[in-house]
N, C-alpha and C positions, 0 to 999 in steps of 0.2 A: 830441291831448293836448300834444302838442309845442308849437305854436303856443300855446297859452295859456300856454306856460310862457314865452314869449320876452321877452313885457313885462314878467311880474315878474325874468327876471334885468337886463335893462335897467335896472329903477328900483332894484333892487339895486345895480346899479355906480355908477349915481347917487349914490347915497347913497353908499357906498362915499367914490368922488372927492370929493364935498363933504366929510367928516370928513376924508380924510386932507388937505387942503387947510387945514382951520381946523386940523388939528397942525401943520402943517408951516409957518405961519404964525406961530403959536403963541397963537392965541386959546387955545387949550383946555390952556393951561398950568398953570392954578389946577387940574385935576384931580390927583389924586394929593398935592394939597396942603391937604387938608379938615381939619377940627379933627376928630379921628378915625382919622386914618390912622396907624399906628403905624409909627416908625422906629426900631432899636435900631443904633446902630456899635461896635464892640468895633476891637482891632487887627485880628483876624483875619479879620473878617466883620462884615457889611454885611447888617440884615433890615430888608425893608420888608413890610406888611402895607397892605394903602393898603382898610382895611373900611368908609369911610364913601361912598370914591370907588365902589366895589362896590356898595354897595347903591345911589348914586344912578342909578349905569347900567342896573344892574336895574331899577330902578322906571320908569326912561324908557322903557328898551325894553319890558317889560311893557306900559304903556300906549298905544305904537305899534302894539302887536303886538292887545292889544284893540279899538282904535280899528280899525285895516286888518280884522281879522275882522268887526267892527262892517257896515264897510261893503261888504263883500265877502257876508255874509248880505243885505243889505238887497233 
């Protein structure tokens, strides 16, 4: 069971390094900056709600995650 676990954490880290590469780049800056995202600043405090960046994460990884099951039944 081991061994089969070893290439999905490999292509986990992959993936991993690639996103934090495109932040640290700053491809991936426009997120948290969607028509949707709620910011309120007052003096004392500072809310961010970032609801549109949320659900677009979700629905990506959602369809990853089907897709990989997809082909992992096949």
């Amino acid at each position: 069971m081991v061994k089969e676990l070893g290439p999905w954490l490999v292509g986990g880290g992959i993936v991993l390094l690639i996103v934090g590469l495109l932040a640290w780049s700053g491809a991936l800056s426009w997120l948290g900056n969607l028509p949707g995202d709620i910011r309120i600043t007052t003096e004392n405090a500072r809310i961010y709600i970032p609801i549109t960046s949320m659900l677009l994460i979700s629905l990506v990884l959602n369809v990853l995650i089907w897709l990989l099951l997809w082909l992992v039944r096949r």
